[in-house]
C-alpha positions in Angstrom: -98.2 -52.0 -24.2 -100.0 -48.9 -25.3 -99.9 -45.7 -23.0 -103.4 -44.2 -22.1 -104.5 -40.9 -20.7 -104.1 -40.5 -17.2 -102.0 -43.1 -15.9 -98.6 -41.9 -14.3 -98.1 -40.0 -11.3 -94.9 -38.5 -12.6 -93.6 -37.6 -16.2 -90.3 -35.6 -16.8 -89.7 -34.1 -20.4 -86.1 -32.8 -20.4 -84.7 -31.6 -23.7 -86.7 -34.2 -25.5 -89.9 -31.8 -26.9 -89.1 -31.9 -30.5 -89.8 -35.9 -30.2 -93.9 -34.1 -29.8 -93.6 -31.1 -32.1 -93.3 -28.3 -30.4 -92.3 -27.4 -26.7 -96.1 -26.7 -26.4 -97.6 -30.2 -28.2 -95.4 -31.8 -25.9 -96.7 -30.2 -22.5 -100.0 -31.2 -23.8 -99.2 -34.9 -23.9 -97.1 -34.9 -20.8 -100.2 -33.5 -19.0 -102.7 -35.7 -20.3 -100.3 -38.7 -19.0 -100.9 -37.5 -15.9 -102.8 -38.3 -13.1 -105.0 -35.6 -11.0 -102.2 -35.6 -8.3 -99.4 -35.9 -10.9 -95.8 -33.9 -11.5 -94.1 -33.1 -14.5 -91.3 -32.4 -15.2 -90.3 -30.4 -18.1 -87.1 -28.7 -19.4 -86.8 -27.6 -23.3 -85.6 -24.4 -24.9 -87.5 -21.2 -24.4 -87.4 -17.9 -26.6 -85.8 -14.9 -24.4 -87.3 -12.6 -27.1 -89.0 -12.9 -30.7 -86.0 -14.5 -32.9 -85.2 -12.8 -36.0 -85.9 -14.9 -39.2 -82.3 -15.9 -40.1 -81.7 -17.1 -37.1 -84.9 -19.4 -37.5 -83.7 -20.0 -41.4 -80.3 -21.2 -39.8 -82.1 -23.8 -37.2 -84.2 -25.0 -39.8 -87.6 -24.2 -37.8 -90.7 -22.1 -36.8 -90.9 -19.7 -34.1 -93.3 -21.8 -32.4 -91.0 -24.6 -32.1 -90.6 -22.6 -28.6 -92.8 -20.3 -26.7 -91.9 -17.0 -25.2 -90.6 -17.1 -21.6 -93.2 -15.1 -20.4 -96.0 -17.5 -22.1 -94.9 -20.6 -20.0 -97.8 -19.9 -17.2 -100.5 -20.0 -20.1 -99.2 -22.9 -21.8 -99.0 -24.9 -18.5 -102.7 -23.4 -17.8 -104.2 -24.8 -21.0 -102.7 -28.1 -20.4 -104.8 -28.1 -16.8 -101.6 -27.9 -14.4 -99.6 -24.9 -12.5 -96.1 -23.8 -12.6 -94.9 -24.9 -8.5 -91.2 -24.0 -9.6 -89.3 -22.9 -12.5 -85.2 -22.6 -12.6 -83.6 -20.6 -16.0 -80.6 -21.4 -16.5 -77.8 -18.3 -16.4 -76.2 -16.9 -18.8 -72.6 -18.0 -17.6 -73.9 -22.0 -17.5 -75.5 -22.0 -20.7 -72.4 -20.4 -22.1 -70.0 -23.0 -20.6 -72.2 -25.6 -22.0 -71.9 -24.0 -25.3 -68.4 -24.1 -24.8 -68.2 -27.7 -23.4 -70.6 -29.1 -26.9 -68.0 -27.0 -28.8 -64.9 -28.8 -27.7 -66.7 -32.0 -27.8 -67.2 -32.0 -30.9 -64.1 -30.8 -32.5 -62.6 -33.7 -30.0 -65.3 -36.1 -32.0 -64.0 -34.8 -35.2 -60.6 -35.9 -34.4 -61.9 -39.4 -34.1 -63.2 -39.0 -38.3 -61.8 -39.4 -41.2 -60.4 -36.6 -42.7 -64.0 -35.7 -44.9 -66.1 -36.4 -41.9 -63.9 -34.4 -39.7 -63.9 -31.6 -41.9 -67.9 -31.4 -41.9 -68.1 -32.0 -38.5 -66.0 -29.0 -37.5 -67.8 -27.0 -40.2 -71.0 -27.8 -38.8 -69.4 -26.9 -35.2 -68.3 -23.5 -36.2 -71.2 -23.1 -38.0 -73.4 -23.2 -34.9 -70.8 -21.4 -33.1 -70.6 -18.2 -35.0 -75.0 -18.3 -35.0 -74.5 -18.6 -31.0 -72.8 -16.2 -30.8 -74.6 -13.9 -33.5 -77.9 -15.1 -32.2 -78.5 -18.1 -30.2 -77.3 -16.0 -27.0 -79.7 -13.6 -27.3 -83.1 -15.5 -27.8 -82.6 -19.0 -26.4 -82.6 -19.9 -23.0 -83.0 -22.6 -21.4 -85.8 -23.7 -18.4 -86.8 -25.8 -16.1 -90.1 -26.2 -14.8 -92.0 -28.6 -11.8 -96.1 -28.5 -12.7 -98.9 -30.2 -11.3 -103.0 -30.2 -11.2 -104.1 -27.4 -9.4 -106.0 -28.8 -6.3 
């Protein structure tokens, strides 16, 4: 069954954006999913400032794999719906989820073999050490409830 334009009355993104592109590409889609008295739903990653290069060189991406917090409102706008309600996530929850991925995986590396297991908890403190170096300061995390204006 092939998905057409305009057809749901709800759609939720959450965490999922890179499956479109970008945070924005996906809004785009999500909206044009939706009908005139349609919600979406959408939570992805969100730039708390300009990230330097490196940091960008480390994930492997383009600044514009995000948008600038204070962007959201236009990006909704050009997809044709409003921002009704956004929630950021603070900085104490997104560090205990840090934290909780951390141990997780390190407890998943236990599971390896010993080669796996060491590449796994490379990998882990790898993205640890650019947390705390970077991710910290320029990724956040946000929540947003959009619809057609009326």
């Amino acid at each position: 069954m092939a998905v057409t334009n305009r057809e749901f009355d709800a759609v939720a993104c959450i965490g999922s954006a890179q499956a479109f592109g970008t945070t924005t590409q996906a809004v785009e889609r999500c909206a044009a999913l939706l009908r005139d008295d349609g919600i979406l739903l959408f939570a992805d990653g969100v730039w708390e400032q300009a990230p330097p290069q490196e940091f960008l060189d480390f994930l492997g991406i383009e600044a514009s794999t995000y948008w600038l917090r204070e962007e959201a409102e236009a990006v909704f706008e050009r997809a044709g719906l409003i921002i009704r309600r956004q929630e950021v996530t603070s900085a104490p929850s997104w560090s205990a989820y840090e934290d909780a991925i951390h141990a997780g995986r390190l407890r998943f590396a236990g599971s390896l073999d010993k080669e796996e297991a060491d590449a796994v908890r490379t990998r882990t403190e790898a993205w640890t050490a650019a947390w705390q170096r970077w991710g910290r300061h320029y990724l956040g995390f946000v929540a947003y409830l959009a619809s057609r204006p009326v």
